[in-house]
MARVO-219581 format. One line per 4 residues: number of its first residue (from 1); for each residue x, y, z of C-alpha. Coordinates in Angstrom, 1 decimal. Example, Ala and Ser with C-alpha at 12.3 -4.5 7.8 and 13.67 -1.06 7.14 Angstrom:
REM residues 2
1 = 12.3,-4.5,7.8 | 13.7,-1.1,7.1
END
This chain:
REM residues 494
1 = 108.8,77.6,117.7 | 107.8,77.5,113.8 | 107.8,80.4,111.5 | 104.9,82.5,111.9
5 = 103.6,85.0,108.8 | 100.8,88.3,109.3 | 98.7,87.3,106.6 | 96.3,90.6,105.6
9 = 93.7,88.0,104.5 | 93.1,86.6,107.5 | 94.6,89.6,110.2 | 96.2,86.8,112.3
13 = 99.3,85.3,112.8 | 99.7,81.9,110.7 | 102.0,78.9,111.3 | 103.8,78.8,107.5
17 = 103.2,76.2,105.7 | 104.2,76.0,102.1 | 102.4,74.2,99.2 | 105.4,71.6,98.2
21 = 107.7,71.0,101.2 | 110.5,73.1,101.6 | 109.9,75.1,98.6 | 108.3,78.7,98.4
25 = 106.9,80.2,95.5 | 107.2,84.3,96.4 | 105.9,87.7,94.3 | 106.7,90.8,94.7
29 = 105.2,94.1,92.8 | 107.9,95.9,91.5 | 108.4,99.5,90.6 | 106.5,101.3,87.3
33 = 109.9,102.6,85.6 | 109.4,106.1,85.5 | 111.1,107.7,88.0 | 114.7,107.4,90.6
37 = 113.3,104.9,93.8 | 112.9,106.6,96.8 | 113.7,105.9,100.8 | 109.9,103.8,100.3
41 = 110.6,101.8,97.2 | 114.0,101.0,99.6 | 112.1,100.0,102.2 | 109.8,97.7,100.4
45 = 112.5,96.0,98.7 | 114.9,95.5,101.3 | 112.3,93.8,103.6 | 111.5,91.6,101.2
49 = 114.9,90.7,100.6 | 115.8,90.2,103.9 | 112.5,88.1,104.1 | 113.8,85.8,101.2
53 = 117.4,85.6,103.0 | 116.0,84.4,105.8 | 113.4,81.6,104.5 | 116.9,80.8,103.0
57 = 118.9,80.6,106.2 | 116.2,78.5,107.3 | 116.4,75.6,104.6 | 114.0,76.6,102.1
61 = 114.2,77.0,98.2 | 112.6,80.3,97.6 | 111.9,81.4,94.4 | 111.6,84.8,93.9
65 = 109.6,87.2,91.0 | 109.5,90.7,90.9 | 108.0,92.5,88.1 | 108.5,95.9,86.2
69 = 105.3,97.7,85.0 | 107.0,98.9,81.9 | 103.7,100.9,80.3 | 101.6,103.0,82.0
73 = 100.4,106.1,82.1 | 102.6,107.7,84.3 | 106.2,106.5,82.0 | 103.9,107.4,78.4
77 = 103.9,111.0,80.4 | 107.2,111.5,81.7 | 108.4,110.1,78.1 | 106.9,113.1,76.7
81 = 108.4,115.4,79.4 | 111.9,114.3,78.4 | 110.9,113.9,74.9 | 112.1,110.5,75.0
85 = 110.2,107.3,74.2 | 108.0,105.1,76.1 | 110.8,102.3,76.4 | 113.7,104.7,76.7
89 = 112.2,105.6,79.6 | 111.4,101.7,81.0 | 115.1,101.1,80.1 | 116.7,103.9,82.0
93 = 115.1,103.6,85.1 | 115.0,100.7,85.2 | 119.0,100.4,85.3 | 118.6,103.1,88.0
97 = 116.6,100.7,90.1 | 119.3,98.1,89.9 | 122.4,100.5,90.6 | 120.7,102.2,94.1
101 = 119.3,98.8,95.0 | 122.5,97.0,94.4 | 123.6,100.0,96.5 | 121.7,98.7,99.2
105 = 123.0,95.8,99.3 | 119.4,93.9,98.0 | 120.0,90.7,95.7 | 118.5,90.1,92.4
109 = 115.0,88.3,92.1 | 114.9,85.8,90.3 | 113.2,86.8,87.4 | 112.1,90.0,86.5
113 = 109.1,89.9,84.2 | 108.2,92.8,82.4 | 104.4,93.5,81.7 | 105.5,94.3,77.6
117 = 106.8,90.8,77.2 | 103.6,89.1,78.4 | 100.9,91.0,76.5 | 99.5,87.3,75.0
121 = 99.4,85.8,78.6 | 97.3,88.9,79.5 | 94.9,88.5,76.6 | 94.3,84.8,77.7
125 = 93.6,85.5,80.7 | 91.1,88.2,79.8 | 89.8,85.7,77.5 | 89.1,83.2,80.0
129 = 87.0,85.7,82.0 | 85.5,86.9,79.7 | 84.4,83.1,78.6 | 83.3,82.8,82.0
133 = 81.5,86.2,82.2 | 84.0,88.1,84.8 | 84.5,90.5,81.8 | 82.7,92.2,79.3
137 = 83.7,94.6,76.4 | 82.8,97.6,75.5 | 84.1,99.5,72.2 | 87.4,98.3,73.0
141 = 87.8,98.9,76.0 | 87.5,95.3,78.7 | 86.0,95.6,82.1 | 86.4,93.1,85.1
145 = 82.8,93.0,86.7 | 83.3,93.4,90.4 | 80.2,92.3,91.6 | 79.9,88.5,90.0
149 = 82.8,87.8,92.3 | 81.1,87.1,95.4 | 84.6,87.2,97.5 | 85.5,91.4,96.5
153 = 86.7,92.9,99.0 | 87.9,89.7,101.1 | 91.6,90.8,101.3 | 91.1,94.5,101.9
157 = 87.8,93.6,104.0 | 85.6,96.5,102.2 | 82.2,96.2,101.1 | 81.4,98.0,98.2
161 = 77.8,99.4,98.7 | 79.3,101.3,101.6 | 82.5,102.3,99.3 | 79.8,103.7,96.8
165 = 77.5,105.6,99.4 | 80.5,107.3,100.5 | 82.6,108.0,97.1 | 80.8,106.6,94.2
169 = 80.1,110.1,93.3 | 83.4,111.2,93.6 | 84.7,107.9,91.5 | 82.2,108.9,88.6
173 = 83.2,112.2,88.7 | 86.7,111.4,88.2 | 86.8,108.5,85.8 | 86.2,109.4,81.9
177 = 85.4,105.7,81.4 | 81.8,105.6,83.7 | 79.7,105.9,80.8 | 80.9,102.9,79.2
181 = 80.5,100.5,82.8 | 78.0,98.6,84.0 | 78.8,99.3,87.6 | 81.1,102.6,88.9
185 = 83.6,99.9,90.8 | 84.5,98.1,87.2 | 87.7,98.2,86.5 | 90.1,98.0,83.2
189 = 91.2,94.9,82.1 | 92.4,96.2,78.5 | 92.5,100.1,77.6 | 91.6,100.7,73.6
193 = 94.7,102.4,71.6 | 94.9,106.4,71.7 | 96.5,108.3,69.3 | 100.4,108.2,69.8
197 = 100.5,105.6,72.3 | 102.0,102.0,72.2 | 99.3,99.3,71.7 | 98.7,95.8,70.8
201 = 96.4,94.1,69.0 | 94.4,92.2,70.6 | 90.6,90.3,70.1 | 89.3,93.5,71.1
205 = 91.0,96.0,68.4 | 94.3,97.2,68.8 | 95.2,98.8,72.7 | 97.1,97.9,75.8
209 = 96.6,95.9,79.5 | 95.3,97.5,82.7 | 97.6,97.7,85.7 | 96.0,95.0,87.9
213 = 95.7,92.2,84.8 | 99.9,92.7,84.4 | 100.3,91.1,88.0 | 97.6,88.0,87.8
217 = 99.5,87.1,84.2 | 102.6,87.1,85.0 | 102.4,85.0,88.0 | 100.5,82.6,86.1
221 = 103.7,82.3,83.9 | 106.7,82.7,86.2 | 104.9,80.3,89.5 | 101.8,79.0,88.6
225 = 98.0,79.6,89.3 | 98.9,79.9,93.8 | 101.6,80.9,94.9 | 102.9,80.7,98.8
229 = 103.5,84.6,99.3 | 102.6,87.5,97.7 | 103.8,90.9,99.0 | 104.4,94.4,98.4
233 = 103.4,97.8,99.9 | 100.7,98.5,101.9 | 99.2,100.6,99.7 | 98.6,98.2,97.5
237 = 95.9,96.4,99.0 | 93.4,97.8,97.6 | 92.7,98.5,94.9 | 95.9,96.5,93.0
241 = 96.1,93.1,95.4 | 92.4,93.3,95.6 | 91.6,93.4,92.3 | 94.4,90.7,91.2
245 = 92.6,88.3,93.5 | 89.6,88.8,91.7 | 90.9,88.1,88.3 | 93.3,85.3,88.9
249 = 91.0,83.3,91.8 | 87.7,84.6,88.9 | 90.1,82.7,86.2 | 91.0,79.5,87.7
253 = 89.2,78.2,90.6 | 91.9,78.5,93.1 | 93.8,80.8,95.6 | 96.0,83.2,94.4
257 = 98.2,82.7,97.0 | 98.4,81.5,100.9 | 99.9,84.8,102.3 | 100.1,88.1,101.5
261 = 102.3,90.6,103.3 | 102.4,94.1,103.3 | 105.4,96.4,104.5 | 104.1,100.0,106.1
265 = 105.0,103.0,104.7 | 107.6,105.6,105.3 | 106.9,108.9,106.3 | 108.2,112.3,106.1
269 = 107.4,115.1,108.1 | 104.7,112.9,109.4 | 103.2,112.4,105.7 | 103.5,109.2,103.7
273 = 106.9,109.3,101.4 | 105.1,108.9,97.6 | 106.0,110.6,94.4 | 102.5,112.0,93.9
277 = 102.7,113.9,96.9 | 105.9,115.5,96.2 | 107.2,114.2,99.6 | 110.1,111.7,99.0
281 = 114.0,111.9,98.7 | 115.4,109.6,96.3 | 118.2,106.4,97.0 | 120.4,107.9,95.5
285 = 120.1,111.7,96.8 | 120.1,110.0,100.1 | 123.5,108.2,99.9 | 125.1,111.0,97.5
289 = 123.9,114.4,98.9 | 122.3,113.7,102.4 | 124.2,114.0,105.6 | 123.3,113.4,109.0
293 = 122.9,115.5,111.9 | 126.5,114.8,112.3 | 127.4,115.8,109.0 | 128.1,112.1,108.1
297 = 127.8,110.7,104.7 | 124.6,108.1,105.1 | 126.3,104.6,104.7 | 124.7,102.5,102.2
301 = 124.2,99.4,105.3 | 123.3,102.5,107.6 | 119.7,102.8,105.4 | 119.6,98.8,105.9
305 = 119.8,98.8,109.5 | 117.4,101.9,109.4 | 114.8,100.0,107.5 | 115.2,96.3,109.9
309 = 115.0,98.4,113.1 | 111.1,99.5,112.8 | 108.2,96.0,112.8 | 108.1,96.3,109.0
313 = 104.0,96.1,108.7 | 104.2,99.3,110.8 | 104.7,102.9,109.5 | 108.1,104.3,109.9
317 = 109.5,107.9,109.8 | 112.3,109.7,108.8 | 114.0,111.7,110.5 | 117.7,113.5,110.7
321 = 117.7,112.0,114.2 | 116.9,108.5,113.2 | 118.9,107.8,110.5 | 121.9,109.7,112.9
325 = 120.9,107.0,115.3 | 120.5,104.4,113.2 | 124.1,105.2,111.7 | 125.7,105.0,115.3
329 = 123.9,101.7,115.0 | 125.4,100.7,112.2 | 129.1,101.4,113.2 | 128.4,99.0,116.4
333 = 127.8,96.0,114.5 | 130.3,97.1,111.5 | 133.1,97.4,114.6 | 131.9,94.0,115.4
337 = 132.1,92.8,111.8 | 135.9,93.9,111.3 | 136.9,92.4,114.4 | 138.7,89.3,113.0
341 = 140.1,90.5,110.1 | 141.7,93.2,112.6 | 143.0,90.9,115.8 | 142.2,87.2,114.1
345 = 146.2,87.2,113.7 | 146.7,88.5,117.0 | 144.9,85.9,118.6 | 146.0,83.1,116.9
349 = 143.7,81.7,114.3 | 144.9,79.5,111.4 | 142.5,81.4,109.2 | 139.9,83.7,108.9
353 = 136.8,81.0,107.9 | 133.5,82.6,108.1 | 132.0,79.5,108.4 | 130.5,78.9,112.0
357 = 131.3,75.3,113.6 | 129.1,73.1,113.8 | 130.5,72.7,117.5 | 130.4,76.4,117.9
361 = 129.7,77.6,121.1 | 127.2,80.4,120.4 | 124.3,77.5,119.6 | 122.4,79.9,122.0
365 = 122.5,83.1,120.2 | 121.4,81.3,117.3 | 118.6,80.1,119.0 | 117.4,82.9,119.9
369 = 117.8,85.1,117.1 | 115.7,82.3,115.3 | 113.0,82.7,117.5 | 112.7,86.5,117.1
373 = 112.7,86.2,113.4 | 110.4,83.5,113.1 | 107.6,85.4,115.2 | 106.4,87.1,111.7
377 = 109.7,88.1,110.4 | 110.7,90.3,114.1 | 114.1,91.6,112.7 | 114.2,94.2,115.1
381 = 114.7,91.5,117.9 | 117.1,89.8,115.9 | 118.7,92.4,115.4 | 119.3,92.4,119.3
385 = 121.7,89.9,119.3 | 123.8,91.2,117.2 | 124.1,94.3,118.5 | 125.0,92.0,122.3
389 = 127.8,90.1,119.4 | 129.2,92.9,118.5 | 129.6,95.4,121.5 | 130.8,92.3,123.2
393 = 133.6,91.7,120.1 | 134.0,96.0,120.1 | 134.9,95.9,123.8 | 137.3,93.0,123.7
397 = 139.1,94.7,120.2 | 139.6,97.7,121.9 | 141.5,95.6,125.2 | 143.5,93.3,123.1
401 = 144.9,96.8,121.2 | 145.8,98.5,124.6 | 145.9,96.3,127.4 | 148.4,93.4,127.1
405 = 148.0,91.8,130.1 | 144.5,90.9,129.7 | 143.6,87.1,128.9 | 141.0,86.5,126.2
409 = 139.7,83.0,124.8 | 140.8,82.9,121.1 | 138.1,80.2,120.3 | 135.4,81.5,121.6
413 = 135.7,85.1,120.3 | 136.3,83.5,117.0 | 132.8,81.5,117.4 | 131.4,84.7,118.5
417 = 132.7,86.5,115.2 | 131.8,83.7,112.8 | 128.3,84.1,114.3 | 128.2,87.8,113.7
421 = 129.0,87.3,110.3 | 126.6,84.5,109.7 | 123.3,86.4,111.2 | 124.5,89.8,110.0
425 = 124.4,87.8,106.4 | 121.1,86.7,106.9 | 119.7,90.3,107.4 | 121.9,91.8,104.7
429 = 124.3,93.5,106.6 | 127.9,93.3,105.3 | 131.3,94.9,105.7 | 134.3,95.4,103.1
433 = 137.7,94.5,104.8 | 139.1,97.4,102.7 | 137.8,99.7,105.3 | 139.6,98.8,108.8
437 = 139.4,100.8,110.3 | 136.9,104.0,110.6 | 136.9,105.5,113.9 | 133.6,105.4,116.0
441 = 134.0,108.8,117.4 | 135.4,111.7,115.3 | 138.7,111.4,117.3 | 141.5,108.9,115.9
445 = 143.8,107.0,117.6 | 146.3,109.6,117.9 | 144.5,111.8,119.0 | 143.1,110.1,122.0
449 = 146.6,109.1,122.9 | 147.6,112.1,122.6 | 145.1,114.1,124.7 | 145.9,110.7,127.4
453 = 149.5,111.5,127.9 | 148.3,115.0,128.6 | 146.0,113.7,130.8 | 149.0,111.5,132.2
457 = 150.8,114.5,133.2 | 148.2,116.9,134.7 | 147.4,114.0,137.0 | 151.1,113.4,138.1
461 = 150.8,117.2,138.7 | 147.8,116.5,140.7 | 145.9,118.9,138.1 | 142.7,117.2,138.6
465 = 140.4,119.8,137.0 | 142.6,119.6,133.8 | 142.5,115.7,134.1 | 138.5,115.5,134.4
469 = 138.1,118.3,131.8 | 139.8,115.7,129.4 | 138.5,112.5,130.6 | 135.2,114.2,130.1
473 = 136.1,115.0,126.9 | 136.9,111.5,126.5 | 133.2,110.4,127.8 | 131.7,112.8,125.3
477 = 133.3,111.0,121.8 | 132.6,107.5,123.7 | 135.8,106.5,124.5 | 136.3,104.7,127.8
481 = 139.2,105.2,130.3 | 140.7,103.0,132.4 | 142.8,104.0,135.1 | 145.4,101.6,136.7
485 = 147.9,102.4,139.5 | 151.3,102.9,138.4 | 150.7,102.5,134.6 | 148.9,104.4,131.7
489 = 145.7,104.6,131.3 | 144.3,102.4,128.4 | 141.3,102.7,126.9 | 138.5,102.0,124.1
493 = 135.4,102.9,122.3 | 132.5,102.4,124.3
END
């Protein structure tokens, strides 16, 4: 089976196919720099990572751009609320996106282009629409007109007269600028200067770009005129992916790019998680202050899994009983992850490679997780086999610590481990060997031994309600007993 993509443009699966062989050319929007990310910025960003580590695993050179919209309304407002400047502002949250992403375990793009640092690619490309009479200026200000492009609306699939006899009056209403369009749906390629702001000067007098021309420039200057994916939130598709489609495809003739993806939102309470709303808890609040309904601190990999469980085109919501769940989850496969560099010297390897064999037994496993993922990126499923990986690895752990007289196959666990590691890469999910070993159940070793001698002696007392009460007890923190004649119990984490 080949790699399939959802493409929005089209609203069908696609085989991928990228424009040089082997080679893909990927944007992502990134973050306007005025704010901490929240639980939806990590979303967004560790889907497309894990998109990018997988095209990866699969052979391809990806290269990767994510931008920062570093002026904008929204940062030239919160600079004034913390009396600060426009590009102290950029600057410090920017570095906040880097530490709770890093956090997250999500690798570095790339590039990271900042809008700023490409104002004279923007002007070109203005220029070259305006040339072609895409764009047209008006004290100042520059205006993309919508209907010359004869495609509008292709990716969002919205026609505009029935946009304007439901909300053109509402649009007028609400933007200053109306008076100075030819047609309500016009939007802002370059805004003139206001007093107090940063601006540029530019063939138009002195001001600074639009949102939507940022994107279209600096894609032109980090991959080219078409790129093979674009992606981003799915709240961008219209008006932002929209309206770079019709200035970069306006511009040059050509695609913009072959897919575009779109993660779903996340939502809280049932509402989408968005800053304008009010509705969102931040990264950092979430792995700092947040606890479960299990008064566990979240785990950074615990938000990971959380994210890679749900199809990621389809809404998702938050919950204290799914990210609890999701954190059980998570100590499954981190059990699983631990298991050699717990019992690899019991069992006899040379070394702990992480490498899997090329004659490694688990060929099938990796077969299938690579046709789960390839049907449009289905981590979900993948993420099936490694949850079969790792209870399998958990179970055997637990019988190698307290039952001697079992028989295990040190090569074969060891291919099984290697291929835990190797697919648990791929999605992002990674363990420290610092921290063997957190219990899975709030009870620790000790403990359980200790309430099994009890156990021990009520039954050699024949005190069978005390011996259920605690084997109950037992069943309730997941720990499995086994009962032999004429020798202790033994047990493990279920």
């Amino acid at each position: 089976m080949s790699l399939t993509i959802y493409n929005t443009l089209s609203r069908t699966k696609e085989p991928f196919q990228t424009l040089t062989p082997n080679q893909v050319k990927m944007y992502c929007c990134g973050v306007t720099v005025y704010d901490y990310c929240h639980l939806g910025h990590a979303r967004s960003y560790i889907v497309w990572d894990t998109v990018r580590r997988y095209l990866q695993w699969r052979g391809y050179e990806v290269q990767y751009v994510q931008n920062f919209t570093d002026i904008d309304d929204k940062i030239l407002k919160r600079a004034d609320v913390e009396q600060s400047s426009m590009t102290a502002v950029a600057e410090k949250y920017t570095d906040a996106y880097f530490e709770d992403l890093h956090r997250l375990n999500v690798r570095d793009a790339d590039s990271y282009p900042l809008a700023t640092k490409h104002i004279q690619e923007i002007q070109d490309l203005i220029g070259d629409l305006e040339r072609k009479g895409f764009a047209y200026a008006v004290d100042g200000d520059v205006y993309f007109r919508v209907r010359k492009d004869d495609d509008y609306g292709k990716l969002s699939k919205r026609n505009l007269d029935d946009l304007r006899a439901g909300a053109g009056e509402r649009i007028e209403a609400a933007d200053p600028d109306q008076i100075k369009k030819e047609d309500p749906f016009d939007f802002a390629l370059w805004k003139t200067a206001k007093p107090g702001e940063p601006s540029w000067e530019s063939p138009w007098g002195n001001g600074r770009p639009g949102w939507h021309i940022e994107c279209s420039a600096m894609i032109q200057k980090q991959l080219g005129e078409t790129i093979d994916i674009h992606c981003g939130g799915g709240d961008l598709v219209f008006p932002h992916h929209e309206n770079e489609i019709a200035q970069s495809e306006c511009a040059h003739d050509r695609p913009l790019s072959t897919y575009w993806m779109h993660n779903g939102m996340v939502k809280l309470s049932g509402e989408k998680m968005s800053k304008s709303l009010g509705n969102f808890i931040t990264i950092r609040k979430l792995l700092d202050d947040y606890r479960d309904a299990n008064d566990n601190q979240i785990d950074p990999m615990t938000v990971r899994l959380f994210v890679l469980t749900a199809q990621y085109r389809k809404p998702m919501d938050f919950s204290d009983a799914s990210i609890t769940a999701a954190g059980q989850s998570w100590q499954t496969i981190k059990d699983g992850l631990l298991f050699g560099y717990e019992y690899g010297q019991k069992l006899g390897w040379d070394n702990l490679d992480l490498v899997r064999s090329t004659q490694s037994t688990t060929i099938a496993e990796v077969d299938r997780f690579r046709t789960a993922v390839d049907d449009d990126f289905n981590f979900a499923e993948g993420l099936v086999i490694l949850f079969e990986l790792a209870k399998e690895l958990r179970k055997v752990g637990n019988i190698i610590a307290h039952d001697s007289e079992q028989t295990v196959d040190p090569n074969l666990l060891k291919d099984k481990w290697q291929t835990l590691i190797e697919l648990a890469g791929v999605l992002g999910l990674e363990v420290n060997p610092d921290e063997l070993k957190a219990p899975t159940s709030g009870l620790s070793d000790e403990q359980i031994e200790s309430l099994l001698a009890e156990r021990q002696i009520a039954r050699a007392n024949k005190d069978f309600a005390t011996s259920d009460r605690i084997r109950a007890q037992l069943t309730e923190e997941k720990i499995v007993v086994i009962d032999k004649a004429g020798v202790p119990s033994t047990w493990y984490r279920g």
